[in-house]
PQR file of N, CA, C, O and H, with PARSE charges and radii, in Angstrom:
ATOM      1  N   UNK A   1       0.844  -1.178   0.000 -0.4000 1.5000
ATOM      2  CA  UNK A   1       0.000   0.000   0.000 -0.0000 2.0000
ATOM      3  C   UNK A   1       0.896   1.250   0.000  0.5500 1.7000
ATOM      4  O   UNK A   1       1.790   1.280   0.846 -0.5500 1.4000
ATOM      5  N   UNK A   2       0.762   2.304  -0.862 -0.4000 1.5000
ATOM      6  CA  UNK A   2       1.381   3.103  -0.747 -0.0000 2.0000
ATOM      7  C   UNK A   2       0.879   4.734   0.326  0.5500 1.7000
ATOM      8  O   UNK A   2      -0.284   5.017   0.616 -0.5500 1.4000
ATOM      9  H   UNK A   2       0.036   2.280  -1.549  0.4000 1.0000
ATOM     10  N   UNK A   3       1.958   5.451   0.671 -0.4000 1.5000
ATOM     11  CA  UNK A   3       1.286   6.441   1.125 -0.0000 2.0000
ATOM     12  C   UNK A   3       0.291   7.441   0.740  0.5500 1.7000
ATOM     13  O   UNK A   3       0.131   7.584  -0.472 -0.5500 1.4000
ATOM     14  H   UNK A   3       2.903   5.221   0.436  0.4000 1.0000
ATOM     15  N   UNK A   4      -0.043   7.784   1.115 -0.4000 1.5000
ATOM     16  CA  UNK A   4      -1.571   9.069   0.523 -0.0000 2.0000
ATOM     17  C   UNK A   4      -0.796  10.712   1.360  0.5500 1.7000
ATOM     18  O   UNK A   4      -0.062  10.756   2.346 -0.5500 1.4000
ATOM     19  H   UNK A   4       0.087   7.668   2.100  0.4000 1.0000
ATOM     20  N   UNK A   5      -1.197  11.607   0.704 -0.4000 1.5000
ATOM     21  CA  UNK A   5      -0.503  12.785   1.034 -0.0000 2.0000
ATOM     22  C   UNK A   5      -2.050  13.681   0.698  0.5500 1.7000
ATOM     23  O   UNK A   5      -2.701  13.732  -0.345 -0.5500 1.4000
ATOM     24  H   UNK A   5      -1.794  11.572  -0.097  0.4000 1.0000
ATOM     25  N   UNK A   6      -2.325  14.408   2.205 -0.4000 1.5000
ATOM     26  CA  UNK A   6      -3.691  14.884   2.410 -0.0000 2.0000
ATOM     27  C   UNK A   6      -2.781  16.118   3.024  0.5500 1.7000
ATOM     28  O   UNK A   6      -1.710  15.993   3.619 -0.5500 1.4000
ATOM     29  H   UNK A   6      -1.797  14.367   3.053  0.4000 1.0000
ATOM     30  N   UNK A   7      -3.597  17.537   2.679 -0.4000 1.5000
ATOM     31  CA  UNK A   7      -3.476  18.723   2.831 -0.0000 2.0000
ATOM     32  C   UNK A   7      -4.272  18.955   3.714  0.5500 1.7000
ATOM     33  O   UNK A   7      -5.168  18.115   3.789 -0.5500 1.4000
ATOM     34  H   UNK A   7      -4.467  17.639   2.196  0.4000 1.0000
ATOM     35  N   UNK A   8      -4.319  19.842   4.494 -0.4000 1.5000
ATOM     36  CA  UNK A   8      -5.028  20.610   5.435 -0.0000 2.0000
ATOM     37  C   UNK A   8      -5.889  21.735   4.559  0.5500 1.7000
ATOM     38  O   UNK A   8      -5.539  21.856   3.385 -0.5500 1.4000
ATOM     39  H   UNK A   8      -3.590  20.524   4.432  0.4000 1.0000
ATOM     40  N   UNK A   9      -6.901  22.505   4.995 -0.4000 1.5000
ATOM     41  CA  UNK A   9      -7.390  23.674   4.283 -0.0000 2.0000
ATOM     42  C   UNK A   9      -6.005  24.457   4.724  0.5500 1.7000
ATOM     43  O   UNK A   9      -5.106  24.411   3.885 -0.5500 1.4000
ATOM     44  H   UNK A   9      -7.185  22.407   5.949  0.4000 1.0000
ATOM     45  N   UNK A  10      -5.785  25.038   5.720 -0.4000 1.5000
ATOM     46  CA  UNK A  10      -5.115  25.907   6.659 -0.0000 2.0000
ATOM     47  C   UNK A  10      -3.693  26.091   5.690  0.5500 1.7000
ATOM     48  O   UNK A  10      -3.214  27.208   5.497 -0.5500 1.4000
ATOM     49  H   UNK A  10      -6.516  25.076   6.401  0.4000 1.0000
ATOM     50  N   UNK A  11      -3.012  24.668   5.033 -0.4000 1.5000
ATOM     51  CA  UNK A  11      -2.114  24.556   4.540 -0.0000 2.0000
ATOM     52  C   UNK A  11      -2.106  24.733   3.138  0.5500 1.7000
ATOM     53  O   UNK A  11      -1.084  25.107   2.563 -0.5500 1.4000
ATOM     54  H   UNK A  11      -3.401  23.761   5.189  0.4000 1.0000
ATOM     55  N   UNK A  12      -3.332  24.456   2.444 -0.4000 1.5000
ATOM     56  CA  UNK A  12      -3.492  24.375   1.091 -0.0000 2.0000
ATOM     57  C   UNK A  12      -3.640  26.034   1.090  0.5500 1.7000
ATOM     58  O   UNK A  12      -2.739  26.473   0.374 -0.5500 1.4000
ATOM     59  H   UNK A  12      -4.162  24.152   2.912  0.4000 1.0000
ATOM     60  N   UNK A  13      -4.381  27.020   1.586 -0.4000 1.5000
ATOM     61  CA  UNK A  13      -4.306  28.290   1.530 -0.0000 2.0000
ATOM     62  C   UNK A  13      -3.113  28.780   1.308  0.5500 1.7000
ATOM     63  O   UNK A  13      -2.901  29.361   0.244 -0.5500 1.4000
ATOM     64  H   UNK A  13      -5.112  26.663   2.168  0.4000 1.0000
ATOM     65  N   UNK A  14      -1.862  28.604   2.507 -0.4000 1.5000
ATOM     66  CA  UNK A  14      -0.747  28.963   2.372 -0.0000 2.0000
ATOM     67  C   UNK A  14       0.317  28.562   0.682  0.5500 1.7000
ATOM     68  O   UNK A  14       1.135  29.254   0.076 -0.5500 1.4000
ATOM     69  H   UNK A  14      -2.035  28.132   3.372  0.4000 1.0000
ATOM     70  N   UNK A  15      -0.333  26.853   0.365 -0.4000 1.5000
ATOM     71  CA  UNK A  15       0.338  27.079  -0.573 -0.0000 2.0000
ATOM     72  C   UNK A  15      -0.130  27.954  -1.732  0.5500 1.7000
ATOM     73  O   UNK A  15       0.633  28.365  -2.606 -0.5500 1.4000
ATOM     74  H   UNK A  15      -0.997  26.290   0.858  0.4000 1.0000
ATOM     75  N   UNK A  16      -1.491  28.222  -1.676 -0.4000 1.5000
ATOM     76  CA  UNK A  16      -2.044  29.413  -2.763 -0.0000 2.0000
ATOM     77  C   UNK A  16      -1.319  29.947  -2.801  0.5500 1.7000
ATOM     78  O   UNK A  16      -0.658  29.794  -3.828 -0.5500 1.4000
ATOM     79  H   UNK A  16      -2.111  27.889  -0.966  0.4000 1.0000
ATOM     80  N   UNK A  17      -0.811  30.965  -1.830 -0.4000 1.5000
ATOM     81  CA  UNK A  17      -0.250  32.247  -1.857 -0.0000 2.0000
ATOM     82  C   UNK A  17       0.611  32.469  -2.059  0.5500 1.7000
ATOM     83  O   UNK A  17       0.887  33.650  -2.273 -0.5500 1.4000
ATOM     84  H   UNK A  17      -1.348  31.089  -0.995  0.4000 1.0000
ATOM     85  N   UNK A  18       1.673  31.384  -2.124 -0.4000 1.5000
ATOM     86  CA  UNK A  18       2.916  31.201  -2.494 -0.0000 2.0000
ATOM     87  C   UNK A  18       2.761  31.401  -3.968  0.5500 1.7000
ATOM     88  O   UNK A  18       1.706  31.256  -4.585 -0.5500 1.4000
ATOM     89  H   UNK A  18       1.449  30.425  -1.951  0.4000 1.0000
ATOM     90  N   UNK A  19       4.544  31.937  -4.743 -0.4000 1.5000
ATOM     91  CA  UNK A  19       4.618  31.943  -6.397 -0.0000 2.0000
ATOM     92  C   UNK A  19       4.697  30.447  -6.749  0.5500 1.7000
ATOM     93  O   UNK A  19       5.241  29.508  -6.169 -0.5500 1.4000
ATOM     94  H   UNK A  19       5.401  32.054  -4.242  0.4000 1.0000
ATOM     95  N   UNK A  20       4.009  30.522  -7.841 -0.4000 1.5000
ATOM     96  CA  UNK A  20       3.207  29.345  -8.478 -0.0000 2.0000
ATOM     97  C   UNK A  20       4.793  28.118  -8.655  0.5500 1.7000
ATOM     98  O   UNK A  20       4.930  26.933  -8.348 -0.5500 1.4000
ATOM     99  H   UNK A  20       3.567  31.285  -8.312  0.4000 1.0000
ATOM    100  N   UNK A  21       5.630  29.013  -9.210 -0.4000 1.5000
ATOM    101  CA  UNK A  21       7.209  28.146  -9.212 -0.0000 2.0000
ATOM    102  C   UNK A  21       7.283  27.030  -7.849  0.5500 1.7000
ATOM    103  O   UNK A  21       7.420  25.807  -7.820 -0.5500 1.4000
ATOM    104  H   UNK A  21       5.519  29.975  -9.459  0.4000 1.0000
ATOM    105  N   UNK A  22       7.118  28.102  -6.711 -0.4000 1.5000
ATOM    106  CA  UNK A  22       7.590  27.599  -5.358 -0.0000 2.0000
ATOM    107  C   UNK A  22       6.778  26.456  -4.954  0.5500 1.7000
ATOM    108  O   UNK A  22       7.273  25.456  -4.434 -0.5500 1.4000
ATOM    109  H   UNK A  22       7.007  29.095  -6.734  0.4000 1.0000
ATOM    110  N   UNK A  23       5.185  26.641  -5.259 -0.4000 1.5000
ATOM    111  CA  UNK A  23       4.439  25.916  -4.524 -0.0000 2.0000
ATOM    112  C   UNK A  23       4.482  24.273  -5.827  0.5500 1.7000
ATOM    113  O   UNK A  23       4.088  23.213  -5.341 -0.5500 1.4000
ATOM    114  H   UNK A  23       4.783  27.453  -5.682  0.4000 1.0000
ATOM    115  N   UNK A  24       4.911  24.265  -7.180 -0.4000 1.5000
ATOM    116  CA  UNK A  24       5.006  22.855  -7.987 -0.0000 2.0000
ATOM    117  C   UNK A  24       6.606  22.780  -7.275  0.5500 1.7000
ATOM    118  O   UNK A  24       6.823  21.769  -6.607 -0.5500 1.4000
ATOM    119  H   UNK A  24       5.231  25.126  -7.575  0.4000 1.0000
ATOM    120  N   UNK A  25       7.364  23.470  -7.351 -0.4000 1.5000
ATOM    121  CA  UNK A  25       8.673  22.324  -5.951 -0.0000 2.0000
ATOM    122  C   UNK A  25       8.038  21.726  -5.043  0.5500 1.7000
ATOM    123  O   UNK A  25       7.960  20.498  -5.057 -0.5500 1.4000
ATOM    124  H   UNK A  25       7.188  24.291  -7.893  0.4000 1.0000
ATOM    125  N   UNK A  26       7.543  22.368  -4.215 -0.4000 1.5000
ATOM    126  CA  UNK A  26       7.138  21.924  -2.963 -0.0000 2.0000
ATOM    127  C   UNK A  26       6.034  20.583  -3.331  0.5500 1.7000
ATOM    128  O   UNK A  26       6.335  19.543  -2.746 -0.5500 1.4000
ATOM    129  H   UNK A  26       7.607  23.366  -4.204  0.4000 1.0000
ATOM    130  N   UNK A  27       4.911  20.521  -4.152 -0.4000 1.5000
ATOM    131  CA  UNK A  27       4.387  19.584  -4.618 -0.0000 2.0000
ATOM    132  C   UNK A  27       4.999  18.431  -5.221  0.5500 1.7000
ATOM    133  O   UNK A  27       4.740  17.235  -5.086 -0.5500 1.4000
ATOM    134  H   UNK A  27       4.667  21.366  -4.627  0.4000 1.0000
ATOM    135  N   UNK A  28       5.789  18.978  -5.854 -0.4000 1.5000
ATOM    136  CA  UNK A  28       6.937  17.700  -6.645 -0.0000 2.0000
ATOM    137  C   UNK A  28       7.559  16.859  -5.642  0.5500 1.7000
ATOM    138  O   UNK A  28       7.934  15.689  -5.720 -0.5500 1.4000
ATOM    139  H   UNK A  28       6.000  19.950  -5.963  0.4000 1.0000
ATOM    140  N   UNK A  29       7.602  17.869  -4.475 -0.4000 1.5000
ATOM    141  CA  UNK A  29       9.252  17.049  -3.573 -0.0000 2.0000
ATOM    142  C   UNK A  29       8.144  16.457  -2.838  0.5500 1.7000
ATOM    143  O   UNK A  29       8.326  15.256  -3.034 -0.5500 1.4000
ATOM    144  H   UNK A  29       7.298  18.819  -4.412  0.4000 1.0000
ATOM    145  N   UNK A  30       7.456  16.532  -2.356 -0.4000 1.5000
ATOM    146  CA  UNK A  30       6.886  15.674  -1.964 -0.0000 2.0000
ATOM    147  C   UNK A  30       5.831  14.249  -2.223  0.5500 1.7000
ATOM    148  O   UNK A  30       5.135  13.671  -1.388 -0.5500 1.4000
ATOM    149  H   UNK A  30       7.309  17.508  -2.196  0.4000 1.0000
ATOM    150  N   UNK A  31       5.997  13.974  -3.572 -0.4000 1.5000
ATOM    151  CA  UNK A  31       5.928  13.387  -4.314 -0.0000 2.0000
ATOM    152  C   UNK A  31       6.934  12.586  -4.770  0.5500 1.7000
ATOM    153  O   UNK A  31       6.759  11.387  -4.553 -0.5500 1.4000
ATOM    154  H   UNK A  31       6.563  14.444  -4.250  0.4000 1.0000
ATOM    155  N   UNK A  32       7.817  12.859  -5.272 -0.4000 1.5000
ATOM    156  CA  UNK A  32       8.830  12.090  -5.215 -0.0000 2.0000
ATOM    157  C   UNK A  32       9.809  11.991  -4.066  0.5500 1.7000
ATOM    158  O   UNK A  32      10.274  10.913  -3.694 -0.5500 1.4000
ATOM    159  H   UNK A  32       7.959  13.833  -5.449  0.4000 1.0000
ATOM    160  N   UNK A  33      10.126  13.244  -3.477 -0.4000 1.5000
ATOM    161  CA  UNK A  33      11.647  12.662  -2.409 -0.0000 2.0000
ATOM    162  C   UNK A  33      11.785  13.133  -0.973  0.5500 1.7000
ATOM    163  O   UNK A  33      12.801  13.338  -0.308 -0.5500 1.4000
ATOM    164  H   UNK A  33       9.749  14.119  -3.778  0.4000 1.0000
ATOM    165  N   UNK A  34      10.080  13.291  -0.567 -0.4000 1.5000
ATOM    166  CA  UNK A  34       9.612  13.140   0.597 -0.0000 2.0000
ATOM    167  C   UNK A  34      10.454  13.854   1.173  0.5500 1.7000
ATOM    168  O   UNK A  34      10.919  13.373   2.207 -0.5500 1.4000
ATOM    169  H   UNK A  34       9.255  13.124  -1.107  0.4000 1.0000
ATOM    170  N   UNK A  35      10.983  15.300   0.717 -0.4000 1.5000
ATOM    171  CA  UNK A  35      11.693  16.322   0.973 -0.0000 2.0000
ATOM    172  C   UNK A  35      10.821  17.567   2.347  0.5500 1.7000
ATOM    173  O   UNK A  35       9.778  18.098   1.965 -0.5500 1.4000
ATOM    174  H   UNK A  35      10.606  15.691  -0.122  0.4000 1.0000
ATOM    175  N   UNK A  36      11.111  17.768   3.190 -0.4000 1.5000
ATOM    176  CA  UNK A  36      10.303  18.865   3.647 -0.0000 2.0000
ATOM    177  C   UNK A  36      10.951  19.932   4.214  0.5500 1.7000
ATOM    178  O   UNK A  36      10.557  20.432   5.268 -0.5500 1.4000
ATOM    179  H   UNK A  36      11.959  17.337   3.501  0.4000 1.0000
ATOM    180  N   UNK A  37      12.212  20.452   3.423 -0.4000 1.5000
ATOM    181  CA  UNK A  37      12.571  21.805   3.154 -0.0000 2.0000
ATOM    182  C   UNK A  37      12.918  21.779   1.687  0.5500 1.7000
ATOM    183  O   UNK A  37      13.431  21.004   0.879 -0.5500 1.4000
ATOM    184  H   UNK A  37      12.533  20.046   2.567  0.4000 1.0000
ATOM    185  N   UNK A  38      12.323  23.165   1.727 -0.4000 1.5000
ATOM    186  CA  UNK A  38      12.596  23.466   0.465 -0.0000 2.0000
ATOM    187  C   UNK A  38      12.987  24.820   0.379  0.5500 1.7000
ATOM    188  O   UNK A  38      12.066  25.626   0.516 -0.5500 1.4000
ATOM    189  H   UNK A  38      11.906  23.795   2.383  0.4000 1.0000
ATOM    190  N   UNK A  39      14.221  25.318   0.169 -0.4000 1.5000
ATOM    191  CA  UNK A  39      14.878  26.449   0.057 -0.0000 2.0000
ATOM    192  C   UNK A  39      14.699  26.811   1.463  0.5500 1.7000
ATOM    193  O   UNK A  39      14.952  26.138   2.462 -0.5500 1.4000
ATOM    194  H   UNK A  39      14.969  24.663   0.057  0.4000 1.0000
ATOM    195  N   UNK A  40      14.063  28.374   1.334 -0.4000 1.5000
ATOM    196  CA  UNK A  40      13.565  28.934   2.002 -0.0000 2.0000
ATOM    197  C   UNK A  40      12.923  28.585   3.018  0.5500 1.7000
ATOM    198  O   UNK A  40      13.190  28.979   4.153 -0.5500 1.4000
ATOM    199  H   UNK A  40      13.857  28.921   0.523  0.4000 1.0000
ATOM    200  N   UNK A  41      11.738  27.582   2.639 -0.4000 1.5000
ATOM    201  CA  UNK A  41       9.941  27.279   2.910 -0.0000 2.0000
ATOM    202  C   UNK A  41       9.993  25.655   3.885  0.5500 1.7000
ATOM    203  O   UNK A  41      10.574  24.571   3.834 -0.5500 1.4000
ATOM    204  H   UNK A  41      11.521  27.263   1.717  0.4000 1.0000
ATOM    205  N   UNK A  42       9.197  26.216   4.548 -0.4000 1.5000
ATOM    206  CA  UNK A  42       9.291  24.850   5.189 -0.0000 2.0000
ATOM    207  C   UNK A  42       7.906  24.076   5.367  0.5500 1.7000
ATOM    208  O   UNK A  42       6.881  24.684   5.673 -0.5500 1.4000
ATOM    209  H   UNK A  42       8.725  27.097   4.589  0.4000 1.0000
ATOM    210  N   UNK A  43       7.939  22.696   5.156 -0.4000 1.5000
ATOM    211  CA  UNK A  43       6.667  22.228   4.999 -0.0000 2.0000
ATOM    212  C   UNK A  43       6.212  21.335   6.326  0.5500 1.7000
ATOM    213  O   UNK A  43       6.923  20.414   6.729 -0.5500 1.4000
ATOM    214  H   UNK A  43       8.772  22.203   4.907  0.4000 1.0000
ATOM    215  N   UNK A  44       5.244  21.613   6.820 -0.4000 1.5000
ATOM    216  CA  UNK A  44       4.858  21.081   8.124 -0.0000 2.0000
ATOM    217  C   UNK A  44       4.236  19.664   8.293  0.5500 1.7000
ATOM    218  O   UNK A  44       3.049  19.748   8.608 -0.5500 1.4000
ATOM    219  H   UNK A  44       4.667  22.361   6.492  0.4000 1.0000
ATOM    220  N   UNK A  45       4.618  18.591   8.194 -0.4000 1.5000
ATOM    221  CA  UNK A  45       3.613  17.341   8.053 -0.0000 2.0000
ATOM    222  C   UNK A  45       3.737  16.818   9.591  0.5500 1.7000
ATOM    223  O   UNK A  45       4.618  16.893  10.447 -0.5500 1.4000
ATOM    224  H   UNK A  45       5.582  18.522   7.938  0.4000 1.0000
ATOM    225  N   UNK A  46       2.065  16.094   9.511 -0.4000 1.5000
ATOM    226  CA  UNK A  46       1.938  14.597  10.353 -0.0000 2.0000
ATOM    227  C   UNK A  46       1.844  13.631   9.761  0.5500 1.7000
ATOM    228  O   UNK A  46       0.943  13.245   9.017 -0.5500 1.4000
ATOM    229  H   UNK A  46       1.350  16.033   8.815  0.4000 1.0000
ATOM    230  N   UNK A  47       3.368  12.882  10.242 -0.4000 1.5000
ATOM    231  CA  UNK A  47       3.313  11.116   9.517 -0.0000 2.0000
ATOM    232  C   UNK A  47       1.900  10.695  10.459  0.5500 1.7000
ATOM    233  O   UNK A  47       1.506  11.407  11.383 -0.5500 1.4000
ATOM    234  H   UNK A  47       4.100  13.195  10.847  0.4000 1.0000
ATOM    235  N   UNK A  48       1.316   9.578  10.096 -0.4000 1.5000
ATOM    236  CA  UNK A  48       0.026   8.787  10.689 -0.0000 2.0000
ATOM    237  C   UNK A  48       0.558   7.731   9.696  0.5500 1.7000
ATOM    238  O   UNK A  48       0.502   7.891   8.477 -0.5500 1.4000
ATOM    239  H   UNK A  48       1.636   9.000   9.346  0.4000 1.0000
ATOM    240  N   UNK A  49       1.152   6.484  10.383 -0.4000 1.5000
ATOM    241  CA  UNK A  49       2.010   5.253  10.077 -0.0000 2.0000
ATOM    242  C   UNK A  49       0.632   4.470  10.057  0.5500 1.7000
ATOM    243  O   UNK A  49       0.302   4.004   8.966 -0.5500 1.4000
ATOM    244  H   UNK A  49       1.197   6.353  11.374  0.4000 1.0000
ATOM    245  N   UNK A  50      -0.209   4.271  11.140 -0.4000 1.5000
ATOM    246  CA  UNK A  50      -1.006   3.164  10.689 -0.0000 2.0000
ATOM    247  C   UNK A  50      -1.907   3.934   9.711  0.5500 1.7000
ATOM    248  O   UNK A  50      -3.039   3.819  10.181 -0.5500 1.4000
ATOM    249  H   UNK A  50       0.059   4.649  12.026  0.4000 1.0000
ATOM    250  N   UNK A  51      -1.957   4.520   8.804 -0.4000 1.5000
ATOM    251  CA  UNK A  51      -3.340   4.792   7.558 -0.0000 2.0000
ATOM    252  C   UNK A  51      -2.069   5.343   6.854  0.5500 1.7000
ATOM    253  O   UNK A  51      -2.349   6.258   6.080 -0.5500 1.4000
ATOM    254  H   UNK A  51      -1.037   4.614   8.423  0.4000 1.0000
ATOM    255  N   UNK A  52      -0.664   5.014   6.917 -0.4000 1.5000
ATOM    256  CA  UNK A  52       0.102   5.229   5.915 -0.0000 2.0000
ATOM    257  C   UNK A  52      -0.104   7.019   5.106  0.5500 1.7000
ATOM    258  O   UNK A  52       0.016   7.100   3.884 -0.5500 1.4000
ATOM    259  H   UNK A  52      -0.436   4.271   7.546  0.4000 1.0000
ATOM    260  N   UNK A  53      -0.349   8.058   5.784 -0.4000 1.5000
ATOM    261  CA  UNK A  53      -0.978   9.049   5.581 -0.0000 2.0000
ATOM    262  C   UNK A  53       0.165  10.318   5.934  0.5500 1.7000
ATOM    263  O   UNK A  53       0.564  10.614   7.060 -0.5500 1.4000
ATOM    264  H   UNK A  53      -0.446   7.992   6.777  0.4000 1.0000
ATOM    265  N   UNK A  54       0.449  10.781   5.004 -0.4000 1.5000
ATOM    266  CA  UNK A  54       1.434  12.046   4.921 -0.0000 2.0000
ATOM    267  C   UNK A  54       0.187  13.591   5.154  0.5500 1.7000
ATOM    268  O   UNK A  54      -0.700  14.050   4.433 -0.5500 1.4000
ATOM    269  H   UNK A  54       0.125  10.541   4.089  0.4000 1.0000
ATOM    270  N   UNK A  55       0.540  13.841   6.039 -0.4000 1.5000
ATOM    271  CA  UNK A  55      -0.905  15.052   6.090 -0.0000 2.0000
ATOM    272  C   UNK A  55      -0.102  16.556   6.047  0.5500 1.7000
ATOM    273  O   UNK A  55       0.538  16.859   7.054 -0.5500 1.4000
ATOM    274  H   UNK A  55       1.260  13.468   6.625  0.4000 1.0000
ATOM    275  N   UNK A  56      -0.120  17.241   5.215 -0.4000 1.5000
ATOM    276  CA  UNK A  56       0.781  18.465   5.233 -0.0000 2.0000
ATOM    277  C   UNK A  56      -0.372  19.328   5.814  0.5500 1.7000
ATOM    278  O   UNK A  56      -1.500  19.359   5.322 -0.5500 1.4000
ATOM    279  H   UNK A  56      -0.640  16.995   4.397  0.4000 1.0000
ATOM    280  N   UNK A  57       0.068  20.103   7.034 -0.4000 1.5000
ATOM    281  CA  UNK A  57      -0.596  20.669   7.776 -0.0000 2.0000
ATOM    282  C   UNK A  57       0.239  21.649   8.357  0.5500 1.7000
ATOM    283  O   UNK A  57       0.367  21.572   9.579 -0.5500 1.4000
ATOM    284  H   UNK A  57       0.985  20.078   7.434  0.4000 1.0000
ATOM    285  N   UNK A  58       1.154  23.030   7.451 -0.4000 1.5000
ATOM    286  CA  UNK A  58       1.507  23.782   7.291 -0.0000 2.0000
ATOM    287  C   UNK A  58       2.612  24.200   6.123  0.5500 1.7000
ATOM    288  O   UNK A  58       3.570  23.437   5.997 -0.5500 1.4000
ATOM    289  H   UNK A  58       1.051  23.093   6.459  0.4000 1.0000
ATOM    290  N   UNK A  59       2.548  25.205   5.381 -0.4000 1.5000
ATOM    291  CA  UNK A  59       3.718  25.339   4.402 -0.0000 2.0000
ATOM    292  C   UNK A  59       4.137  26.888   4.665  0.5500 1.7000
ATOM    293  O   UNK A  59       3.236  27.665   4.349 -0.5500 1.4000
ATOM    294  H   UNK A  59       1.770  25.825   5.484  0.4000 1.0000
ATOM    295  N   UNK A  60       5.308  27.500   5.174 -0.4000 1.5000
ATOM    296  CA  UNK A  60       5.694  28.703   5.502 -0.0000 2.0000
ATOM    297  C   UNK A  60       7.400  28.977   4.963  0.5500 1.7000
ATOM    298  O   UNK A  60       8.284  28.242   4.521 -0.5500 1.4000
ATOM    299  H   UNK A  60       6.040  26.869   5.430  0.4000 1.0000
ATOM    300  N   UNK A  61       7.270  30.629   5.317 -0.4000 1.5000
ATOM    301  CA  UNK A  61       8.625  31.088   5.283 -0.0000 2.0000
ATOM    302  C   UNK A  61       9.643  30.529   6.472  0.5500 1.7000
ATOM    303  O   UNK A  61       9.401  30.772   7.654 -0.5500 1.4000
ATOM    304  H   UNK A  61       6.552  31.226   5.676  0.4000 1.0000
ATOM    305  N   UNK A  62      10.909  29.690   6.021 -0.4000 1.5000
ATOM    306  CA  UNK A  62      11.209  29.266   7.566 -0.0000 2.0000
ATOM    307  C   UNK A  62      11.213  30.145   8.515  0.5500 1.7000
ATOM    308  O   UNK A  62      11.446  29.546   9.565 -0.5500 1.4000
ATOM    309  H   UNK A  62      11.106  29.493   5.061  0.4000 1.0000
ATOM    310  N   UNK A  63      11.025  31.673   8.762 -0.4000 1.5000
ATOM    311  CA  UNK A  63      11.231  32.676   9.574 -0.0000 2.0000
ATOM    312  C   UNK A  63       9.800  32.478  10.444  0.5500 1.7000
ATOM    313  O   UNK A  63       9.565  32.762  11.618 -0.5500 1.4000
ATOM    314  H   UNK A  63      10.835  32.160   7.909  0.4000 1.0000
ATOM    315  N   UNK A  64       8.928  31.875   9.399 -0.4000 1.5000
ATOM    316  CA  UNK A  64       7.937  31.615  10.198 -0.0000 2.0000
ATOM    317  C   UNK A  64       7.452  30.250  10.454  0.5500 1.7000
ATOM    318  O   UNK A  64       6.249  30.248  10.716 -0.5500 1.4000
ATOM    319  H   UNK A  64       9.119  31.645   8.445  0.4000 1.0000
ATOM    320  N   UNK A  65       7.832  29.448  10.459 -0.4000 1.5000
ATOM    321  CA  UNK A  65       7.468  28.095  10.230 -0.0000 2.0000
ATOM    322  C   UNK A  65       6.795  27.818  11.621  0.5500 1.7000
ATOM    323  O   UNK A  65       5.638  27.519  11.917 -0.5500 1.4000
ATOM    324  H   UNK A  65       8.809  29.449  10.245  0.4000 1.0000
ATOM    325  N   UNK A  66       7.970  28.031  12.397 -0.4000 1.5000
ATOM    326  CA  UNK A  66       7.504  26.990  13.271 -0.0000 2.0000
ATOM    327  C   UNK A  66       7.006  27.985  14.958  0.5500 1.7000
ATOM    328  O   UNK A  66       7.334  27.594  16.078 -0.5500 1.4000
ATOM    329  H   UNK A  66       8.910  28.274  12.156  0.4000 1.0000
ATOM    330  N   UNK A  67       6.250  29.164  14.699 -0.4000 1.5000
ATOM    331  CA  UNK A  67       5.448  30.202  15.279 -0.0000 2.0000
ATOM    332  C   UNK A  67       4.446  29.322  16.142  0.5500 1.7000
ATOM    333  O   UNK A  67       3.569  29.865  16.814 -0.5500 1.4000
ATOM    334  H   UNK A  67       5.984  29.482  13.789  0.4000 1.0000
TER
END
């Protein structure tokens, strides 16, 4: 079974707002190389091992990430 990668509203907003460049990295890497920095930006997940479930539930400037 492979993993599933579920967004938050809270998080999917943030990646709106981001430039369109930044937010297909950030989509890509986590897709393929289960990356969660990216440059700048830092991406906030909860692993959930038993439902195999990647839940991104923040994407920020690292200055603000982790507020």
């Amino acid at each position: 079974m492979a993993w599933r990668i579920e967004v938050t509203p809270a998080a999917a907003k943030e990646l709106r707002k981001l430039d369109r460049q930044i937010s297909r990295r950030i989509g890509a890497y986590l897709q393929d190389l289960w990356r969660y920095r990216m440059g700048y930006h830092r991406v906030i997940c909860q692993l959930e091992d038993d439902r195999l479930l990647v839940l991104v539930v923040r994407i920020a400037h690292r200055s603000e990430a982790y507020d």
